[in-house]
C-alpha positions as CSV (number, residue, x, y, z in Angstrom):
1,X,-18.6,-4.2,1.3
2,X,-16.5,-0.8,2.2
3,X,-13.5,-2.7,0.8
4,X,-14.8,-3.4,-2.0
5,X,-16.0,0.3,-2.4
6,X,-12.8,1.7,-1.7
7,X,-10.9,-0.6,-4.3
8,X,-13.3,0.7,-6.7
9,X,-12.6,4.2,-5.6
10,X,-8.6,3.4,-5.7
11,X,-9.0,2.5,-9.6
12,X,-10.3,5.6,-10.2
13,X,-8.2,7.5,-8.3
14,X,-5.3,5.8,-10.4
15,X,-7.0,6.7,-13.5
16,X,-7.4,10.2,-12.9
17,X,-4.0,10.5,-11.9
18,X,-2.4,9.1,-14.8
19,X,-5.2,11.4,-17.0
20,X,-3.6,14.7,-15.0
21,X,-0.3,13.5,-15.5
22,X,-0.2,13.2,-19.3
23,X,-1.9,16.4,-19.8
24,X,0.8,18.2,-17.9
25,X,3.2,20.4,-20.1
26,X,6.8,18.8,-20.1
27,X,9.4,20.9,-19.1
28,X,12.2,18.9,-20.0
29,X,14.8,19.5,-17.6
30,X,15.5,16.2,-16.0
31,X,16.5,16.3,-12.7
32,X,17.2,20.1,-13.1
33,X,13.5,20.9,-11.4
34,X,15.1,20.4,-8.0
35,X,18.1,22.3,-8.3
36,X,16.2,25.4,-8.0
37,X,15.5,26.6,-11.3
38,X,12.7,28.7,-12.0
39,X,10.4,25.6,-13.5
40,X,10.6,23.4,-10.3
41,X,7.8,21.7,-8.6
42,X,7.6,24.5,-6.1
43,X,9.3,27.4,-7.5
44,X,9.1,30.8,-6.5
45,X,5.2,31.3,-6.9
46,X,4.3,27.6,-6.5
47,X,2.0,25.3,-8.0
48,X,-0.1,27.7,-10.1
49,X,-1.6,25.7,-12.4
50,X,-5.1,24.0,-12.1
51,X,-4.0,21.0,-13.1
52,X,-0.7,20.7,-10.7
53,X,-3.6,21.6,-8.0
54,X,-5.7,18.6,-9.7
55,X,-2.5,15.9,-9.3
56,X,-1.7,17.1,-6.0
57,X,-5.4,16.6,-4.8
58,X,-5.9,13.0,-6.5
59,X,-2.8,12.1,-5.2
60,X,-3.4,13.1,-2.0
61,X,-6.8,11.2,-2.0
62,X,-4.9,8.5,-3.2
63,X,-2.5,8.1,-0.4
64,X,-5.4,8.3,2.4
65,X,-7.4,5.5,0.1
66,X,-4.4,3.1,0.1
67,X,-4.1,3.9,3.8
68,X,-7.8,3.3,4.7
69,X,-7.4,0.1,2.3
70,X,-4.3,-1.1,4.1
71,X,-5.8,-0.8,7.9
72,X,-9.5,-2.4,6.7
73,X,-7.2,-5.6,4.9
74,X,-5.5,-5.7,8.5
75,X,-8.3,-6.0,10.7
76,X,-10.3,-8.3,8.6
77,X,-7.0,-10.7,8.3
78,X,-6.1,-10.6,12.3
79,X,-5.3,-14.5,12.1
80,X,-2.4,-15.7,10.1
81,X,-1.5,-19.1,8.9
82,X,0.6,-20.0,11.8
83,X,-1.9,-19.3,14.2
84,X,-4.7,-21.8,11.9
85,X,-2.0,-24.9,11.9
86,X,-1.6,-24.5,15.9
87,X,-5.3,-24.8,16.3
88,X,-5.6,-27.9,14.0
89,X,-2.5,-29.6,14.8
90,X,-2.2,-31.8,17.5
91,X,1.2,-32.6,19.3
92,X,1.6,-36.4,20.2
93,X,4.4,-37.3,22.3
94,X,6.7,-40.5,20.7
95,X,6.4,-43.2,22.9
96,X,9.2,-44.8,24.8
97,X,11.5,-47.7,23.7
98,X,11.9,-50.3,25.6
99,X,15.3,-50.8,26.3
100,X,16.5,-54.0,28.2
101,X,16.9,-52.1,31.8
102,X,13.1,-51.1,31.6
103,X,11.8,-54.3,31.1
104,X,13.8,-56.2,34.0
């Protein structure tokens, strides 16, 4: 249930993030924001705006969610696919020829 809940919680998180993101003002200079002009990411006064704040929280969320979501998938699935076919498998050894020196 807590997996489910947090996938639930992910595809918010994702929509709110991609809501923040199109409402943010394009600045238009390419690859120019980390060259140090004065519209970087984090320029001289850093993020001031409430909605850089906004993007940087939800993301933030978002990166401990897929975390939390990542270790729970990992210690429900402890058993893998190998382990399952050594368990039902069962090894049987060929049995011998016989050969014309065994049988004398």
């Amino acid at each position: 249930m807590t997996t489910s809940f947090l996938l639930i919680v992910q595809i918010v998180l994702v929509v709110l993030i991609v809501i923040a993101v199109l409402l943010q003002k394009s600045s238009s200079i390419g690859l120019g924001a980390y060259s140090g002009s004065n519209e970087s990411v984090f320029g001289a006064k850093g993020p001031g705006s409430f909605l850089a704040k906004a993007t940087f929280t939800v993301g933030l969320l978002f990166v401990i969610n897929t975390i939390s979501l990542g270790y729970m998938y990992s210690q429900a699935n402890q058993a893998s696919v190998v382990d399952d076919l050594v368990e039902n498998t069962t090894i049987v050894a060929p049995k011998a020829a016989k050969t014309e020196e065994s049988t004398k």
